[in-house]
N, C-alpha and C positions, 0 to 999 in steps of 0.2 A: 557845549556847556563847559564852562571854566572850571578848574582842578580845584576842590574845598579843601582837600586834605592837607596837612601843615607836610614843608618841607624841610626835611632834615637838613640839609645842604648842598650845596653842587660844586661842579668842578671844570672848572671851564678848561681847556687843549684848546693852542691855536700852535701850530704847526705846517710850515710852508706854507702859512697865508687859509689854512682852511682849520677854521676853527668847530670842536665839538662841546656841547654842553652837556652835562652829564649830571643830571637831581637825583637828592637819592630821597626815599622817602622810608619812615618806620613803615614795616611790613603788620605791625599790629594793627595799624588801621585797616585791615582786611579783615576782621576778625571771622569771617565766613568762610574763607581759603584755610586756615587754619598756619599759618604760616609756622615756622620754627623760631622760636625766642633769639634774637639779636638778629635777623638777617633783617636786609630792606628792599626794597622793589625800586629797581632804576627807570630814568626816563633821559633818554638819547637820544637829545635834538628834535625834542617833542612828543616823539614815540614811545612808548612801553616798554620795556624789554621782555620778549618772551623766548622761551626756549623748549626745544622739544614738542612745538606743534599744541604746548599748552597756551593759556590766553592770559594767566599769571605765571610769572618767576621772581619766586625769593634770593635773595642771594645773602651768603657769608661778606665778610670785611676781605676774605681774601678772594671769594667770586667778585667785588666789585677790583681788586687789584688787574683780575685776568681781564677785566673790559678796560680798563684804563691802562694796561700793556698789550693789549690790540688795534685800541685806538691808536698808542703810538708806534706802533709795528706798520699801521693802516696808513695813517698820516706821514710817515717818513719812506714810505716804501721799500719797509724791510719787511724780508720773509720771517713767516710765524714760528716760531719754535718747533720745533717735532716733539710728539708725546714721547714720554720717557718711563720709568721705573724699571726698563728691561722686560716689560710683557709683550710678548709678540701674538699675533696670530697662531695660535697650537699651542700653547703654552699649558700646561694642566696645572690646574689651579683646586684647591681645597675652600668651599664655602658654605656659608652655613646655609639650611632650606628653610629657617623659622621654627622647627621642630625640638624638642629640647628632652632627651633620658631626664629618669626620673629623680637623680640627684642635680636637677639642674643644668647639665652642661648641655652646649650643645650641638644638634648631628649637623653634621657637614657633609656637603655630596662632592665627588670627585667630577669636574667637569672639567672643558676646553675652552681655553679663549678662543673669541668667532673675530677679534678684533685685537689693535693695539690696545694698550690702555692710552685713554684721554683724559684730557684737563676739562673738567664737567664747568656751566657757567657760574659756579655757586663756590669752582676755587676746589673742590673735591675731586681726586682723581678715579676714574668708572670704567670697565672692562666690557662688552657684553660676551657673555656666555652661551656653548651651547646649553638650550633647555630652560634657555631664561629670557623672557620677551622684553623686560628692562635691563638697563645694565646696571651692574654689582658694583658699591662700592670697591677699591683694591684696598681700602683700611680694614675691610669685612674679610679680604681673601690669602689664602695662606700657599705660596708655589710649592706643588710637590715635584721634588727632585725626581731625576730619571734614576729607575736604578737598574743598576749595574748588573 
């Protein structure tokens, strides 16, 4: 069945002769997903883009950046970037558990990074934690220093 939905724009890469096409579309028109306001749902040489073993992914303007700097990392046969911000594996980290004291603020649990921090597809950098089955934004997480 042929695709109704309107397309925002695409982005064609040809690079050493193999070329990729790249649609993006508004992610509103899913209204059922419940998407996040401004991101849009890609389509990569016909395919969907999904991520995470889900069967939608939304993306930011800067998750569409990190597929169109993979593609060209892909296409030119360079190696991908290594994740960054200085979180390693064991790193203790301060995050919040959704909980929030009674003047508002809120509680945070002391846990361990179980992983590097990574570039999420949506352009958002993500830790997984122990005790936490998804991983954590690192905009969410705050390092607590060793002391002394």
């Amino acid at each position: 069945m042929a695709e109704t939905r309107t397309k925002m724009g695409s982005v064609l890469l040809k690079i050493s002769g193999k070329t990729t096409l790249i649609e993006l579309f508004d992610a509103a028109q899913w209204p059922g997903e419940r998407p996040e306001p401004g991101t849009v749902r890609l389509r990569v040489n016909g395919r969907w883009l999904a991520a995470g073993g889900g069967k939608y992914a939304f993306v930011t303007l800067e998750g569409l950046a990190v597929v169109l700097a993979g593609a060209v990392h892909d296409g030119a046969g360079l190696p991908r970037p290594v994740a960054g911000h200085g979180i390693a594996a064991g790193t203790r980290l301060s995050v919040p558990n959704g909980q929030f004291f009674e003047e508002g603020r809120p509680v945070f649990d002391r846990v361990i990074a179980k992983t590097p921090a990574f570039l999420g597809i949506d352009g958002r950098w993500r830790v997984f934690v122990v005790g936490r089955r998804e991983p954590v934004l690192l905009s969410d997480c705050e390092r607590i220093e060793e002391e002394a």
